[in-house]
KETOR-736267 format. One line per 3 residues: number of its first residue (from 1); their letters; for each residue y, z, x of N, C-alpha, C. Coordinates in pm, 1 decimal. Each point is the difference from the previous one (the first is absolute). Example, Ala and Ser with C-alpha at 12.3 -4.5 7.8 and 13.67 -1.06 7.14 Angstrom:
BEGIN
1> as> -569.0 780.0 1319.0 119.0 0.0 -89.0 120.0 0.0 90.0  105.0 -72.0 -35.0 119.0 6.0 82.0 109.0 73.0 -77.0
***
This chain:
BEGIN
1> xxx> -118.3 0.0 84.8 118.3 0.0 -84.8 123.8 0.0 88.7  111.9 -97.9 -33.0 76.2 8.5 77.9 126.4 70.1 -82.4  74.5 77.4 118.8 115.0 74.3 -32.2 149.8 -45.9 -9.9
4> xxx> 51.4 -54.0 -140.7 106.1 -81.6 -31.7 114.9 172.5 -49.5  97.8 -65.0 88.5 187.0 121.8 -42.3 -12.6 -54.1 -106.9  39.3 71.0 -99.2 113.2 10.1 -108.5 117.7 -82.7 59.1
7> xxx> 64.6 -70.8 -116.7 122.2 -97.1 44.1 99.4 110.6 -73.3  122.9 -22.5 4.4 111.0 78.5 -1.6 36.5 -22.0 -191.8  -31.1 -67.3 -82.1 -11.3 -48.5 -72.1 -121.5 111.8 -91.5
10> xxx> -104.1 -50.3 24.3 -122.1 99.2 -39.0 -16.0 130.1 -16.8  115.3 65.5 98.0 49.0 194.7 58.9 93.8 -33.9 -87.0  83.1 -91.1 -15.1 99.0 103.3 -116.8 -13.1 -24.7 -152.9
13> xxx> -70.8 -106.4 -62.0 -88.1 13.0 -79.1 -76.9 95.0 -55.1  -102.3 6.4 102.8 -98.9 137.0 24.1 126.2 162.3 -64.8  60.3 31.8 102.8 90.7 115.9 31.5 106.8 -2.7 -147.2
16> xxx> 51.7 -118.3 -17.8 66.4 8.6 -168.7 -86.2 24.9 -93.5  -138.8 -45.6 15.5 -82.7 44.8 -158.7 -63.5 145.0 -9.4  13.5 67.1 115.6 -60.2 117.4 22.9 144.5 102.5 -10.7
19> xxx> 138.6 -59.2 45.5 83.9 87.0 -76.3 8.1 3.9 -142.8  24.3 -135.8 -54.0 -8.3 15.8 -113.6 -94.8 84.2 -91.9  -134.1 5.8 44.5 -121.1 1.5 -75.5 38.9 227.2 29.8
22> xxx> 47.3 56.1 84.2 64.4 121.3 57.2 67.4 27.7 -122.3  121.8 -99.5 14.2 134.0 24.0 -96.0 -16.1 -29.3 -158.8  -162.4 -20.2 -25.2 16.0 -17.8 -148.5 49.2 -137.7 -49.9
25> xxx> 34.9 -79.8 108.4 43.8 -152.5 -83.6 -18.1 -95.8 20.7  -222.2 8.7 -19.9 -17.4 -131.3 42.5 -21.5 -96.3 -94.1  -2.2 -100.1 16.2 71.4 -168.2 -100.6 -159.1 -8.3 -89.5
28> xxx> 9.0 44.9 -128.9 -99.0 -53.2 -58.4 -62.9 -144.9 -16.2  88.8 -87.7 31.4 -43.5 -108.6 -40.1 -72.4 -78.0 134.3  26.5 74.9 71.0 -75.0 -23.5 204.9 -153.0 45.8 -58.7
31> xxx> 19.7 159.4 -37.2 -159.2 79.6 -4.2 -51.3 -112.2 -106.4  60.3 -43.9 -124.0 -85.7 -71.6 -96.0 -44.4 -91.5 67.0  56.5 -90.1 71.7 -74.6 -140.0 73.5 -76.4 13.4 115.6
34> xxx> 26.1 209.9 4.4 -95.5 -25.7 142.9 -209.1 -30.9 -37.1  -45.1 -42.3 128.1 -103.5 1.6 -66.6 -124.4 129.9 -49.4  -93.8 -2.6 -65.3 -62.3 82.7 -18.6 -123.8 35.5 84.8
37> xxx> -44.3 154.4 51.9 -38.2 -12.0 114.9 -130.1 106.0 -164.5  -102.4 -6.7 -5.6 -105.5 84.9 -65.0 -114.4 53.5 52.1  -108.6 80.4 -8.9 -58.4 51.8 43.1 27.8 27.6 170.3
40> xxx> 110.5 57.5 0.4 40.7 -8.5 161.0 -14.4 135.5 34.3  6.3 22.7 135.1 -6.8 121.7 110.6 22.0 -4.9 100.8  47.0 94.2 123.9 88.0 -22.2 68.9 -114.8 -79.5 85.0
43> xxx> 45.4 -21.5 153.9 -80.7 -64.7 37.8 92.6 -0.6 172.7  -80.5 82.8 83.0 18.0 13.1 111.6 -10.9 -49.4 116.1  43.6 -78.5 118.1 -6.6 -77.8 124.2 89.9 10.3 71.2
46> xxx> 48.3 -118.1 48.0 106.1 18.5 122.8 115.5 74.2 -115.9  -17.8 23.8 -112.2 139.1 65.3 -84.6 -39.6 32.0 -124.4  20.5 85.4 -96.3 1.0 30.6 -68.1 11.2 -135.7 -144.4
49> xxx> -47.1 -48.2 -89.2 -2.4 -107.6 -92.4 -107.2 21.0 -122.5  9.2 -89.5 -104.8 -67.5 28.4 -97.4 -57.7 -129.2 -36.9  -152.3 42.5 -72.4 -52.7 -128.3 4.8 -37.7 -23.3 -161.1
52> xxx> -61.9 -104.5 -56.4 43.3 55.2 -154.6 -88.0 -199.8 -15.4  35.7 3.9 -156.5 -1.3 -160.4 -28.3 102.2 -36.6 -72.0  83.4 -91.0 57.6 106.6 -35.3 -45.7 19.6 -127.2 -79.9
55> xxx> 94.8 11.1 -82.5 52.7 -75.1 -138.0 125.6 -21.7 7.0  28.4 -160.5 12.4 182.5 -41.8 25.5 44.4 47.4 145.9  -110.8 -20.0 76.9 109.4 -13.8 170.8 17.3 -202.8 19.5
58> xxx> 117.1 62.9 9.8 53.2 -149.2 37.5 -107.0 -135.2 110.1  -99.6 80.2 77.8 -32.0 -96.8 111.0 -162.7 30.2 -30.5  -31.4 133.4 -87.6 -152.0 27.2 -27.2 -18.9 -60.6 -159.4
61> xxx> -182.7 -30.8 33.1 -67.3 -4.2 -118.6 3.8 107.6 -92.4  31.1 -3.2 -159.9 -28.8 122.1 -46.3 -133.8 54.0 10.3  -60.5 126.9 -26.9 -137.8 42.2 58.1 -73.8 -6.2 117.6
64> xxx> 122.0 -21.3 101.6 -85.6 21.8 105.6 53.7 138.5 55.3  -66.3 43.9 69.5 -8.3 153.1 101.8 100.0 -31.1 127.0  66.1 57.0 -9.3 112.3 -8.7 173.8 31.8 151.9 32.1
67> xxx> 81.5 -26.0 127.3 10.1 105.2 39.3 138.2 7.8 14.4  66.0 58.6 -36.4 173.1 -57.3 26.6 41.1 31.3 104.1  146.2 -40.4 30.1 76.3 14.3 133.0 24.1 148.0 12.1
70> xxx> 60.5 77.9 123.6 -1.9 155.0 -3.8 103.9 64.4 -104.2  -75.6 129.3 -75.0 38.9 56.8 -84.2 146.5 49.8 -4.7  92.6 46.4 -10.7 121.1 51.8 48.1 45.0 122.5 -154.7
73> xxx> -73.4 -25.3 -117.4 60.3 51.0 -76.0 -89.3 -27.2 -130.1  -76.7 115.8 -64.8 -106.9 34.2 -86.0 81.9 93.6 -107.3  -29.4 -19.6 -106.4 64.3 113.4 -127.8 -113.4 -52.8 -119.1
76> xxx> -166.3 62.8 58.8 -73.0 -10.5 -123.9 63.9 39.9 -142.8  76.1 49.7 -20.7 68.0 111.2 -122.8 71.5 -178.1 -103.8  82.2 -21.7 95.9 59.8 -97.3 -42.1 -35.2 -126.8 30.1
79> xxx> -120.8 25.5 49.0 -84.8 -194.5 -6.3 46.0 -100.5 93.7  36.6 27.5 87.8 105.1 -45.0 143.1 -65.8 31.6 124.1  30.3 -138.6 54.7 -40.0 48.5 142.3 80.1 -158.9 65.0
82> xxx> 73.7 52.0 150.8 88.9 -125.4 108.4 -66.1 6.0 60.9  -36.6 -154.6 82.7 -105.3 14.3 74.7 132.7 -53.1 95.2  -39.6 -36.9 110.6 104.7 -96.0 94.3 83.4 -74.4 -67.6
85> xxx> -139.9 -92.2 -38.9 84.7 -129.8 -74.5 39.4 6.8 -150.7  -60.7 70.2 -92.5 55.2 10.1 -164.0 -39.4 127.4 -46.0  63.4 -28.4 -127.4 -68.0 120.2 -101.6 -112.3 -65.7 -59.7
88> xxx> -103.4 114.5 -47.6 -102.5 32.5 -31.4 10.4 12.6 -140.6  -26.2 9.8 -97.7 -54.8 83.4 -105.9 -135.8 46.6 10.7  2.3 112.1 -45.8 -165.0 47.9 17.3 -59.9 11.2 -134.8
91> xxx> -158.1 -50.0 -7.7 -71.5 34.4 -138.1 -74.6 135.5 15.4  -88.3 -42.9 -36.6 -133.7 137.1 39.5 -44.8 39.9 146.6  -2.8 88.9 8.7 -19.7 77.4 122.0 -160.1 -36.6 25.6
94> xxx> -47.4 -52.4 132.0 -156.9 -2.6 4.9 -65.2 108.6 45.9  -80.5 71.3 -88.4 -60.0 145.7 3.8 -149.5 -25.0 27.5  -21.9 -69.7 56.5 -139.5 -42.6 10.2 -32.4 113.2 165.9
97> xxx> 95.2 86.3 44.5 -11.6 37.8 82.8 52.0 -18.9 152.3  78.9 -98.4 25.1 80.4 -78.2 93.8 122.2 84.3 28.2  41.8 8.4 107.9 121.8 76.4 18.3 85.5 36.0 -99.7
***
């Protein structure tokens, strides 16, 4: 696996949705189009990430299993989670015993 920086672009992206998501004012209509990540759990390696089957990612099949980019920001309560690159919505939690 090779090790790609963050572009300057991506960090403040990243760093604005995680204030916002802090300050209580993040853009519903971002979380509605984000895609849906279901039966997911965290999922540990070179970083912290969650792996799930996802529904409406822009570049994935729906129903397939991925592992997303590193985690930065989880709020099971409120069905949210920033990975590097987007928001998340979360469905069902996978209790099958997995992290």
């Amino acid at each position: 696996m090779n090790f790609h920086w963050m572009d300057s672009e991506t960090v403040e992206r990243l760093l604005e949705s995680i204030h916002s998501a802090n300050a209580g004012g993040l853009d519903q209509a971002v979380i509605a189009e984000a895609p849906l990540l279901e039966c997911y759990r965290t999922a540990v390696g070179h970083a912290f990430a969650l792996t799930g089957i996802v529904h409406g990612h822009p570049r994935i099949d729906d129903g397939r299993r991925v592992v997303t980019s590193q985690l930065f920001y989880l709020d099971p309560n409120l069905g949210i989670a920033r990975t590097m690159n987007r928001w998340y919505r979360l469905g069902a939690r996978d209790r099958s015993g997995g992290q």
